[in-house]
VOPAGU-2260 file (C-alpha; in pm, 1 decimal, decimal comma):
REM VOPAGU-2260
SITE   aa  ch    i         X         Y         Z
SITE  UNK   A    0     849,2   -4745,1    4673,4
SITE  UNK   A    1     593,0   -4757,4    4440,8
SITE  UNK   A    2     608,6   -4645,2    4087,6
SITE  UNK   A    3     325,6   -4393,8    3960,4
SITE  UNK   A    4     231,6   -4495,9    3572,4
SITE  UNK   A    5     -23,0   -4262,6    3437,5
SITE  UNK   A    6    -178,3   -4399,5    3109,5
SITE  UNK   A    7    -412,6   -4275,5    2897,3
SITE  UNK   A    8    -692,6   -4495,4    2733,4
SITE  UNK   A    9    -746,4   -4480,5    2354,1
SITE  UNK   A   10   -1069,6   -4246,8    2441,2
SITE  UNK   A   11    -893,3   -3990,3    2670,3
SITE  UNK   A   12    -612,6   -3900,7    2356,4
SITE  UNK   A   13    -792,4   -3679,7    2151,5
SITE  UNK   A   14    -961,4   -3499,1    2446,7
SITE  UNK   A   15    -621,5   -3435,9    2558,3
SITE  UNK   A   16    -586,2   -3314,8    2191,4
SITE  UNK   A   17    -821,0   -3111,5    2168,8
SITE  UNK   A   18    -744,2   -2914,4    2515,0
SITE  UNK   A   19    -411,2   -2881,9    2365,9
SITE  UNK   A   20    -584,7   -2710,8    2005,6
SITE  UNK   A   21    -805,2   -2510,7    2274,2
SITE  UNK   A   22    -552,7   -2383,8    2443,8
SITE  UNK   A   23    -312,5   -2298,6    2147,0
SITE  UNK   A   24    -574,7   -2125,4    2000,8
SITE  UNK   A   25    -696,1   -1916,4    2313,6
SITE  UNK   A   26    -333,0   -1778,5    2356,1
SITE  UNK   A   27    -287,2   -1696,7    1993,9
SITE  UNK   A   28    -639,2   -1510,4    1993,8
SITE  UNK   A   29    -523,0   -1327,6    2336,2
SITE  UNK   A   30    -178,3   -1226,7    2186,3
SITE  UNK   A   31    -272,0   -1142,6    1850,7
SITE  UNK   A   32    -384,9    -822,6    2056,3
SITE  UNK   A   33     -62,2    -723,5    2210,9
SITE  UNK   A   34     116,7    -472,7    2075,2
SITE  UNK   A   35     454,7    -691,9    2058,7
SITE  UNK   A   36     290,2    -843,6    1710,3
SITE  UNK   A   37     219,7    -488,9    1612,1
SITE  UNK   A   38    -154,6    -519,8    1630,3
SITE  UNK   A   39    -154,4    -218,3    1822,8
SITE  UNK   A   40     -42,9     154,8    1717,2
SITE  UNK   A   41     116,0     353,9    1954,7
SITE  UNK   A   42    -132,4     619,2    2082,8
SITE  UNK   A   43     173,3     869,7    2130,9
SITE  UNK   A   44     314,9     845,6    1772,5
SITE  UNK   A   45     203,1    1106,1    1517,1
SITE  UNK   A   46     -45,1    1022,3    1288,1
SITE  UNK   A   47      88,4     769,3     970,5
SITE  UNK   A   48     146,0    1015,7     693,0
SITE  UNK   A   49     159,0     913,2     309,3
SITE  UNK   A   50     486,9    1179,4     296,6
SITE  UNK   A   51     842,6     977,1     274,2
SITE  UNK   A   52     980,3     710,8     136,3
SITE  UNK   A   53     790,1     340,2      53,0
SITE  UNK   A   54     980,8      23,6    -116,7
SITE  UNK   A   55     766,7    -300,5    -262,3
SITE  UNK   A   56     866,3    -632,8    -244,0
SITE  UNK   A   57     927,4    -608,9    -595,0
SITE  UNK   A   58    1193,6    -327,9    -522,3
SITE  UNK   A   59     974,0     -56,9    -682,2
SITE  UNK   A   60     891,7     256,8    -501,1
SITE  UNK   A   61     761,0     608,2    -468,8
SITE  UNK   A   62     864,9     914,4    -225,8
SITE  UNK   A   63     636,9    1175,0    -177,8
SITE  UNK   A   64     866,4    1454,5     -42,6
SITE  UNK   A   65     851,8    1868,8       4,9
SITE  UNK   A   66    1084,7    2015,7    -213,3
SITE  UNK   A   67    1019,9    2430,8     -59,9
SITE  UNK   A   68     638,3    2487,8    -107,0
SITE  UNK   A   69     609,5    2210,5    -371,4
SITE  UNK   A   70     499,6    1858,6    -268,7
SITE  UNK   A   71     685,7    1616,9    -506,9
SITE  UNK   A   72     634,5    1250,4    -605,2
SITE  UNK   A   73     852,3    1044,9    -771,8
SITE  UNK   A   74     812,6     684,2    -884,0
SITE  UNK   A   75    1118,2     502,0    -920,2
SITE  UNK   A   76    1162,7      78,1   -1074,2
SITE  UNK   A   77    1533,5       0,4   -1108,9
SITE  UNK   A   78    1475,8    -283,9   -1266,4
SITE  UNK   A   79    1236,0    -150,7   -1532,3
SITE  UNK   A   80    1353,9     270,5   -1566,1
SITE  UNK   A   81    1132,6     305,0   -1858,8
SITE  UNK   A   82     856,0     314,1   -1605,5
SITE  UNK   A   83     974,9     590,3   -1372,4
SITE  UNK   A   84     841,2     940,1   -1330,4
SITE  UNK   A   85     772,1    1230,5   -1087,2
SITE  UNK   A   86     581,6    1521,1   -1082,9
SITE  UNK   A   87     457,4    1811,0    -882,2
SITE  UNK   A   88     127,4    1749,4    -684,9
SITE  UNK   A   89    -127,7    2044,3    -756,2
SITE  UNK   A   90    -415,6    1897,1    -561,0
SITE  UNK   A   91    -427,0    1929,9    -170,9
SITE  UNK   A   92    -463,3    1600,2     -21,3
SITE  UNK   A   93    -467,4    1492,1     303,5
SITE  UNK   A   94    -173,2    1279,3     348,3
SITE  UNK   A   95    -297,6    1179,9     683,0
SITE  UNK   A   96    -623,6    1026,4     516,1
SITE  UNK   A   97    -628,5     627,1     524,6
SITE  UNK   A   98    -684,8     640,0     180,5
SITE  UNK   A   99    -677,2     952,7     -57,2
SITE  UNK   A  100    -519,2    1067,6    -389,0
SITE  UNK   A  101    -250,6    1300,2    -573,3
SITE  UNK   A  102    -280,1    1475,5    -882,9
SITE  UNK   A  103      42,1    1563,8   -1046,4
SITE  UNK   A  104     176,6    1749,4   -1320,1
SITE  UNK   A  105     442,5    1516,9   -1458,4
SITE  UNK   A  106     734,2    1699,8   -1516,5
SITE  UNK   A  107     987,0    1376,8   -1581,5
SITE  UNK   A  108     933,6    1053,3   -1769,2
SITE  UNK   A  109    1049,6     756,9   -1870,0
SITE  UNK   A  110     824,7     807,3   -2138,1
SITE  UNK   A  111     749,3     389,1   -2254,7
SITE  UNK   A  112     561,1     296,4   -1994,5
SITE  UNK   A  113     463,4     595,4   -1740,2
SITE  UNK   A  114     286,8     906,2   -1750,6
SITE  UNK   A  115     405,7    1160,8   -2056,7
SITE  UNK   A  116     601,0    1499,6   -1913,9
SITE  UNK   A  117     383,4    1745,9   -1921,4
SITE  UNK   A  118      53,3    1559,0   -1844,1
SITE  UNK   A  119    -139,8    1575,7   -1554,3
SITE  UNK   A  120    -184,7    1222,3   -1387,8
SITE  UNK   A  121    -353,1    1023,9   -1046,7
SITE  UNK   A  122    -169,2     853,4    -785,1
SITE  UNK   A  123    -442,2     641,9    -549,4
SITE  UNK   A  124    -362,9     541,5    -214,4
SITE  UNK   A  125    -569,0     290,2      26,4
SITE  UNK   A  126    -498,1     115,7     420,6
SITE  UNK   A  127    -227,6     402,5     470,6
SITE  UNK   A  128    -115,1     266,7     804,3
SITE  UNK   A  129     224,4     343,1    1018,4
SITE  UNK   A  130     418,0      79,1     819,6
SITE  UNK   A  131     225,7      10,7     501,8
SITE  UNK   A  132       9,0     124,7     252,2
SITE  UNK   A  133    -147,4      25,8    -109,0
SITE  UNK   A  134     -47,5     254,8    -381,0
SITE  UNK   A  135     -96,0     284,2    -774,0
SITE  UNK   A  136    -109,6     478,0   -1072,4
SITE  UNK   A  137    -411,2     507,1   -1279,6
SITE  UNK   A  138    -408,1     254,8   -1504,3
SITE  UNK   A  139    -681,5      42,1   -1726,7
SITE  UNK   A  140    -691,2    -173,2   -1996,5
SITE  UNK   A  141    -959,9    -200,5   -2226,9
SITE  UNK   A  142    -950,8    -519,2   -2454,0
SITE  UNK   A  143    -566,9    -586,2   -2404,0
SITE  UNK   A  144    -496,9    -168,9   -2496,5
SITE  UNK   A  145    -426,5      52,1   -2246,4
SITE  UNK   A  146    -638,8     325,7   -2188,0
SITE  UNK   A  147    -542,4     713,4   -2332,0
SITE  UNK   A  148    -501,0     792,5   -1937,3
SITE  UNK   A  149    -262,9     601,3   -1886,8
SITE  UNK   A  150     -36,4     867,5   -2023,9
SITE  UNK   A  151    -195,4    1107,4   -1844,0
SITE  UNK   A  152    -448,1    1376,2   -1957,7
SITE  UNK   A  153    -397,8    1750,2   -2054,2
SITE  UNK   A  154    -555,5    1922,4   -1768,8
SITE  UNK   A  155    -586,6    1843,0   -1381,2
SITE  UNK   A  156    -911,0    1883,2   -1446,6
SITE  UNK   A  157    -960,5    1627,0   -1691,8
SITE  UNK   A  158    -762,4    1411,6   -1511,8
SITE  UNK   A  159    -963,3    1415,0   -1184,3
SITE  UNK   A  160   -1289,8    1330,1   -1348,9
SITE  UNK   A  161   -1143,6    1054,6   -1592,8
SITE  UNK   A  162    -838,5     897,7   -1353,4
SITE  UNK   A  163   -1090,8     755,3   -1097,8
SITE  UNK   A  164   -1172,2     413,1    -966,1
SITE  UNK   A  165   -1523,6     449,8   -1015,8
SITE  UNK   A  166   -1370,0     432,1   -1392,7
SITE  UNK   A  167   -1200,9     130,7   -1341,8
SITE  UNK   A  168    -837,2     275,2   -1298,8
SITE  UNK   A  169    -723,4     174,3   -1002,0
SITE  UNK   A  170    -806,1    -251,9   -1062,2
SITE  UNK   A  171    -499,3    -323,2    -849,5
SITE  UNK   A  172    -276,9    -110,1    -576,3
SITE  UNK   A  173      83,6    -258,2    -502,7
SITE  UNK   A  174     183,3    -306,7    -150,9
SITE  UNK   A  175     455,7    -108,1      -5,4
SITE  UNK   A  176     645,8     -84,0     327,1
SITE  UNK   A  177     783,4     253,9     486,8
SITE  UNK   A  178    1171,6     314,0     467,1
């Protein structure tokens, strides 16, 4: 019987090595499109909505919930309460948008470091998907000092033409997952 030895020369490796990268590649490009990675949304599932509730990696989060005819949002950091507050939203946004914003009228504070009660202030949202989506508060800095919007400003009006990110208020959105 004779043995079968199969060796490769020094100049066949890395074209076996490179077959190997080819063809690692080709089936991670093919299944990055399958819908077991979650690349895909399910066509049957209702549109991603910005209503509910959405937890950071930080532990920080924000529900935007219907409360009778009110919309409410409430921003909640239990590791830093001085920075929570909710509020009524008085625009009419479309929470179905992939990216959008609320106006409220803050109507609790933790007064240090959020909006003041009684102040109207804009929430920004961006890549709303089924899962995720980038929120913030307006916020901006000028010189190290925060900006008087951060607190908020005394009418929705004022608010909606100051609290923008064409005026540098929105700099950075946090990431948060769906609960």
């Amino acid at each position: 019987m004779k043995r079968l030895s199969l060796r490769l020369s020094a100049s066949a490796a890395p074209l076996k090595a490179a077959r190997i990268v080819l063809t690692a590649l080709f089936l991670a490009a093919t299944l990055s499109g399958c819908s077991l990675f979650g690349a895909e949304e399910d066509p049957a599932a209702p549109a991603p909505s910005v209503e509910g509730s959405w937890v950071s990696s930080f532990g920080d989060g924000f529900t935007l919930s219907r409360t009778g005819s009110a919309l409410v949002f409430a921003y909640v950091s239990p590791s830093y309460s001085a920075s929570n507050y909710s509020g009524t939203v008085v625009n009419e946004p479309d929470l179905t948008a992939e990216e959008g914003y609320l106006t409220i009228l803050v109507t609790e504070s933790g007064e240090e470091y959020a909006p003041r009660e009684g102040r109207y202030y804009v929430i920004r949202w961006e890549e709303l998907g089924a899962r995720g989506i980038k929120e913030g508060g307006a916020g901006k800095y000028e010189g190290g000092t925060p900006a008087p919007g951060n607190s908020g400003l005394a009418t929705r009006e004022e608010a909606e033409a100051e609290l923008t990110k064409v005026n540098g208020y929105f700099d950075f959105l946090g990431t948060y997952e769906r609960q």
